[in-house]
N, C-alpha and C positions, 0 to 999 in steps of 0.2 A: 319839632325840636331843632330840626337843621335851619329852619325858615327865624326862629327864634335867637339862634346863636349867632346867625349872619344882622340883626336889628343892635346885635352890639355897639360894632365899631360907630354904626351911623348915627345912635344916638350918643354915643363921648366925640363923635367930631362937633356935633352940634351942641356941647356941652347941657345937655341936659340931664340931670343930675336926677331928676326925680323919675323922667324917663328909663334911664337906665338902670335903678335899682328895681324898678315894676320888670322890667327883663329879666332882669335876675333870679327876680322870684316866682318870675313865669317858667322861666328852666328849670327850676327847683322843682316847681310843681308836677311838672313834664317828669321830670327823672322820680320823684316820687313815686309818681303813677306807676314807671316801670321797675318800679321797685331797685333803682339805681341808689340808694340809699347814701352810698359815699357819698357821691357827686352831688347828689340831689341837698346835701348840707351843706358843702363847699358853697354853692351857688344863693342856700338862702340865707351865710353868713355874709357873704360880700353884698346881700341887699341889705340887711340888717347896717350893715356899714355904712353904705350911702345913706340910708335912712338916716344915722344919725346929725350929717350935715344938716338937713333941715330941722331934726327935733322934731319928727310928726309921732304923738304919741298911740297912732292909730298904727300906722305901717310901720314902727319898731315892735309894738306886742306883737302885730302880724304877721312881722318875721320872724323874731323870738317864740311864738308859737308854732312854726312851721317848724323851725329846727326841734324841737319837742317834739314833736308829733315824726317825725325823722327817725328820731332814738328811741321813741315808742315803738315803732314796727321795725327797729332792729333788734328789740328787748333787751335795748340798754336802759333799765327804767330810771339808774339813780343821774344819767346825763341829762332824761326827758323829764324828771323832775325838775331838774337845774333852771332848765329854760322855760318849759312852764311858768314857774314859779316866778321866772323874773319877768316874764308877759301878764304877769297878774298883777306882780308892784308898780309896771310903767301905766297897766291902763286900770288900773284900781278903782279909777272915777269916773271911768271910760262912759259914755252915753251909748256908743255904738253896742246895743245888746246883742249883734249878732257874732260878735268879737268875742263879748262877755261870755256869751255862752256855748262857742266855743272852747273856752280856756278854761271855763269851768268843770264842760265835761272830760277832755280831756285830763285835768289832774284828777278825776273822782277816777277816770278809768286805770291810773298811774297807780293810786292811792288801794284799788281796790286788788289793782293785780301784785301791790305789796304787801297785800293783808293789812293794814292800818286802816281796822275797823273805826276807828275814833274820827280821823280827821278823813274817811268813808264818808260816817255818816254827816260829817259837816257840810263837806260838797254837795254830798246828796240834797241836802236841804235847800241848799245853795243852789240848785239847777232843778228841781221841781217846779212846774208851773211856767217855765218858761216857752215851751213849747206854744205854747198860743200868743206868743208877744213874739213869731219869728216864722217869716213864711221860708225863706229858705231851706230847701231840702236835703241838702246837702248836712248842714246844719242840726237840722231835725236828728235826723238818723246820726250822727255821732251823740247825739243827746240820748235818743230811746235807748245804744248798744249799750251807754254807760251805765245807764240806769239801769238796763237788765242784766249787765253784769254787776252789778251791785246789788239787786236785790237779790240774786241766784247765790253770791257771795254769804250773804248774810243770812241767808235759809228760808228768805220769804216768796216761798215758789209764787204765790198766786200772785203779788205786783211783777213777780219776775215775767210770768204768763204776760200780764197784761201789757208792759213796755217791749214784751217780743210780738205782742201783736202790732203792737201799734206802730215799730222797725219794720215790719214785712208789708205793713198799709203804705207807709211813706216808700218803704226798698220799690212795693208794688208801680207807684207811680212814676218813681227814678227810669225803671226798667220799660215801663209805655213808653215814656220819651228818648228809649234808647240812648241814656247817657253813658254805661258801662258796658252795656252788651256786649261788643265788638271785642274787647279787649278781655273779657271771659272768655269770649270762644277761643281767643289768641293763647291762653294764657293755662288756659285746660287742654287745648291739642298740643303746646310743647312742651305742657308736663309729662303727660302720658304716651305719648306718642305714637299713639293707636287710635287714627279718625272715627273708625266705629264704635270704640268704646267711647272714646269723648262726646261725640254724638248722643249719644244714649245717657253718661253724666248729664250733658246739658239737658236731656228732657226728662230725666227724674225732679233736677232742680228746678226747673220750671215749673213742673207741676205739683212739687212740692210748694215753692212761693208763691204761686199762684192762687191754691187752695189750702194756705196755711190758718183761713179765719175757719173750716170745715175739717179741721182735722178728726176732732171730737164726732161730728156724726161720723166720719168716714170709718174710725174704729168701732162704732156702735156697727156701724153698716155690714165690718170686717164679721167680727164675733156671731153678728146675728146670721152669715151669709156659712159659717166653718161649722157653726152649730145644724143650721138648717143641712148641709151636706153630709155630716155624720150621720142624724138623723136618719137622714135617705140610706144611706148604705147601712147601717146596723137594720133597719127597716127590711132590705131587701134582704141582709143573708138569714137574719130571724125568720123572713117568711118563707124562705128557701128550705131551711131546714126544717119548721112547722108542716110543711107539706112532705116530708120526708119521716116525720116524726109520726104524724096522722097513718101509715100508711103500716106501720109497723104495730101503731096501739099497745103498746103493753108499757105495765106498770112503771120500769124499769128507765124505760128511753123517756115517760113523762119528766121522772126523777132528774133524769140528767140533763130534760128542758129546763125546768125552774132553774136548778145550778147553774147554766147556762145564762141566762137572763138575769141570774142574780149578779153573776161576773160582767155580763155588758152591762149592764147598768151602771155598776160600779166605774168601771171603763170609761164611761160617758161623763160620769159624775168628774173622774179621775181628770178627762180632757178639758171639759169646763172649768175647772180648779188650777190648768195652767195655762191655759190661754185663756186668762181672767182680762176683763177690760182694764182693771188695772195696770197688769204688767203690758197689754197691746198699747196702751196709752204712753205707758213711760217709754216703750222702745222708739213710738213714735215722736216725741219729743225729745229723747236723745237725737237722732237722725235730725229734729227741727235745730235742736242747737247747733251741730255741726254744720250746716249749712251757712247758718247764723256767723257761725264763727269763718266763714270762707273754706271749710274742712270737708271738700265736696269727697274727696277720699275714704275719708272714715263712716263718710253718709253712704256713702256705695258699700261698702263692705258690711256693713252694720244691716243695708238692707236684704243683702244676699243672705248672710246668718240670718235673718229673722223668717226670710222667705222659706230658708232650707229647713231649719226647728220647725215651722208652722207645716210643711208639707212632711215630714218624717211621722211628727203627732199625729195625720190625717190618716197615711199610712198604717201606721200602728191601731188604730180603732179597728184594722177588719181584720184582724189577728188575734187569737189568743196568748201566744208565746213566741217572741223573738227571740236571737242570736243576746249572749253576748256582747257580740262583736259590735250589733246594732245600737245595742242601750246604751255603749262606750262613745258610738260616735256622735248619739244622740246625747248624751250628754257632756261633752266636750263643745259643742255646737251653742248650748247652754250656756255652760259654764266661759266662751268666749264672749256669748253677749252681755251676761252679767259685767264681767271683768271689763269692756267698754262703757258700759252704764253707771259702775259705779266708781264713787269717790275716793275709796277706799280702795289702795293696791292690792291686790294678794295674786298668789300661783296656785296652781293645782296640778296634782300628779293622777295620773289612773294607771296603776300596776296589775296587769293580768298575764300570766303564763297564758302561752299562745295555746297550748293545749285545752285551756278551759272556754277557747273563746264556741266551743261547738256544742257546748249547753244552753240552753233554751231556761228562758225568765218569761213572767207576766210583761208585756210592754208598760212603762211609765210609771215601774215600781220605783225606780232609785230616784227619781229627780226632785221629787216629794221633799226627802232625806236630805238632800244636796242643798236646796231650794233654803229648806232651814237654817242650815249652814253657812249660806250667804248672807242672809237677812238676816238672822236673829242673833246670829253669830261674827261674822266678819266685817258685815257691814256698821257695827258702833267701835271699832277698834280705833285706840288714840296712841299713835307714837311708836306703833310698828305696822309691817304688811302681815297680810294675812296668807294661812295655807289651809288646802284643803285636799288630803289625800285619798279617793278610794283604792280599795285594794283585794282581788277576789282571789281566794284559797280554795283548796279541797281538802275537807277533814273527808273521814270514814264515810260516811253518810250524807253528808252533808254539804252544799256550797257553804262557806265563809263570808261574806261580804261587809267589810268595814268602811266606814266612813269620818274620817276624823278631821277636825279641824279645831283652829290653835285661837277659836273668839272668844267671847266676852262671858258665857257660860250661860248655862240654863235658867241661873239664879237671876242675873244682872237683865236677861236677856226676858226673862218671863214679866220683870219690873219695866220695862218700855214696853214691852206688845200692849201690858193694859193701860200704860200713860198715853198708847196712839188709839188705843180702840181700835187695834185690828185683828180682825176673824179671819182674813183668807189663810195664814198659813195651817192655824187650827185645823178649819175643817179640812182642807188638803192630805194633813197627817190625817187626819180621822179617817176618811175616804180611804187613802191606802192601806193603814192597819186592818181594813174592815173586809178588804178587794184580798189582804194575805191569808185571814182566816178562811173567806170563803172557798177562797181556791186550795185551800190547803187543811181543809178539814179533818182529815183524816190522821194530819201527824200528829205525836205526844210531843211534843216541844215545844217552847217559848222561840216565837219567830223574830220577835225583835228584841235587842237589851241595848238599852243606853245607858252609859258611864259618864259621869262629870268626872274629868280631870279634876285632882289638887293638886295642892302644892300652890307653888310660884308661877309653875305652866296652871296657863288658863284654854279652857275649848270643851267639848263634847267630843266621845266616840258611840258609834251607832254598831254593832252588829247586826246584823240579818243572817238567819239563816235558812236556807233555801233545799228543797231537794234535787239531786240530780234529773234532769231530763235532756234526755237526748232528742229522742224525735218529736216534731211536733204535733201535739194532739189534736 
């Protein structure tokens, strides 16, 4: 930049005109990079100016598209239309396709981040296929981000998949020739300003883009690797206690074998139902898109919550009966990842007097319930956020535990599960209503009741009702 701004004066003494507007837009470019966004305009308007003494109609759209593309990444979008849009009327007949389709993708990504599905899908059509008529890589990957920001816009995950793959093949080859490297590293250590934590960003990212076309085994890899270790440990305390059971032989301690085994089971069934490949798939492609998006923050954070939920759940398998306090944090933990993953705002509240937190629950009772809640419930909401309260009480006998939230109801909500053909939430509920009788054999009372709201409020409230336990059995 400094070696760049001192080529000024010497090319307006040698009056070169065309010379000096390429400086100008070499500084622009420079100040862009560092995200000097004022300046970096200043600079590509007064190229745009000299350009217009000669009338080239290549390097006036190319200036007019660099000031677009300026107001783009200040998310002034109706300025980055402006100019856009007049880099498309000067090079309209433009031959230079690598101009063209720049300018193209750039306003689909304008077009898409103002919601204008219409003149979306026009562009869209418009920058399809060009990707093989342009070896420029640079190029490339504003074309694939546009596009999988527009197909993610419009709800067609699988081309969305597919133009994210093919951004992380071209990002892949950008990053072998170390064209950006340098100034990630620059740019994450004085965000953060913690060298070992940067350090550590930069090599999740890494190995995230690096092995972003393997994502899919890696989850198959994850699942088959969390199942196989449950196994093991339910494996070992079953046969810990079989040889304790053996020793004693009578009728009684058989009895409370089966019970036993009919509760892990359930347990197991219960773990597999939430760390379904489905939701390991989606968490991992949220964390893919935030990357995507330059959002190596919310990628770190996102992967911490999913590591903590995934080792809490592992935990919880060699338990009968947790805290309260635990299933609270465990599911808050939860309820944060959701609230990153989805589209759909909402809040959530969990109200427990401190005093109840020293009762004991089955592990991985409530998330089932909650789980519901989000999916079936909060997640189709149009034109408000959502909420989701639980709230645990003590009647006479009994724990309280409600779960309520303000979606689209069991009616509206039962009507899209079978337009998607999907079973994981079913059997999940099934699974737990099944884990509450077993373990609760004995009491006279209905363990769950759900309420559909009327009126003009819309949502579901769930009771549960539990018995007291205090120590763990």
């Amino acid at each position: 930049l400094h070696f760049a701004k001192q080529a000024i004066p010497l090319v307006q003494q040698l009056k070169d005109t065309n010379g000096w507007a390429s400086d100008e837009n070499n500084i622009g470019n420079l100040l862009l990079n560092q995200k000097q966004l004022d300046s970096a305009i200043v600079h590509f308007k007064k190229s745009y100016e000299l350009h217009k003494i000669r009338n080239n109609s290549i390097s006036l759209a190319s200036s007019l598209l660099n000031i677009g593309i300026a107001f783009l990444d200040k998310k002034i979008l109706d300025s980055a239309l402006t100019y856009l849009k007049q880099a498309e009327l000067i090079y309209k007949d433009g031959i230079d396709i690598v101009v063209t389709t720049n300018i193209k993708s750039y306003l689909l990504q304008v077009y898409t981040k103002l919601g204008n599905k219409k003149l979306a899908v026009s562009y869209a059509k418009q920058a399809l296929g060009k990707e093989n008529l342009i070896e420029d890589l640079d190029v490339k990957t504003n074309l694939f981000i546009a596009l999988y920001e527009y197909y993610k816009f419009i709800g067609n995950t699988e081309n969305a998949l597919v133009y994210g793959e093919k951004f992380n093949a071209v990002n892949d080859t950008l990053l072998q020739q170390s064209k950006n490297l340098e100034y990630q590293k620059a740019a994450i250590k004085y965000e953060l300003n913690k060298k070992t934590f940067a350090d550590s960003l930069q090599a999740e990212q890494k190995v995230v883009i690096a092995n972003s076309k393997t994502i899919q085994t890696k989850n198959s890899l994850l699942i088959v690797a969390l199942l196989l270790l449950v196994a093991l440990l339910i494996a070992f305390v079953l046969f810990n206690r079989s040889k304790a059971l053996k020793r004693k032989n009578t009728i009684a301690l058989q009895e409370k074998l089966l019970a036993e085994q009919e509760v892990n089971t359930y347990q197991l069934k219960a773990l597999q139902a939430q760390m379904n490949p489905h939701f390991v798939f989606n968490c991992f492609a949220t964390i893919d898109a935030y990357i995507l998006l330059n959002k190596q923050l919310e990628a770190s954070r996102l992967v911490q919550k999913f590591s903590k939920l995934s080792r809490r759940i592992l935990e919880q398998t060699l338990v009968n009966f947790i805290s309260i306090e635990e299933e609270v944090e465990t599911l808050e933990t939860y309820l944060q990842i959701e609230q990153m993953r989805s589209s759909v705002l909402f809040n959530f509240r969990i109200n427990v007097n401190e005093s109840l937190l020293q009762y004991k629950i089955a592990p991985m009772l409530l998330q089932p319930f909650v789980e519901n809640a989000v999916i079936h419930g909060i997640r189709h909401l149009q034109g408000k956020s959502g909420l989701i309260e639980i709230v645990v009480k003590e009647e006479t006998d009994y724990l309280k535990i409600t779960i309520e939230d303000n979606g689209i109801g069991r009616e509206k909500a039962t009507v899209i599960k079978q337009e998607s053909n999907r079973m994981h939430n079913s059997v999940s509920m099934e699974l737990t209503l099944n884990r509450l009788k077993s373990l609760h054999k004995n009491i006279n009372k209905e363990l769950v009741e759900i309420i559909d709201k009327t009126g003009i409020e819309t949502g579901t409230i769930v009771n549960i009702y539990l018995p007291k336990i205090v120590d763990n059995a």
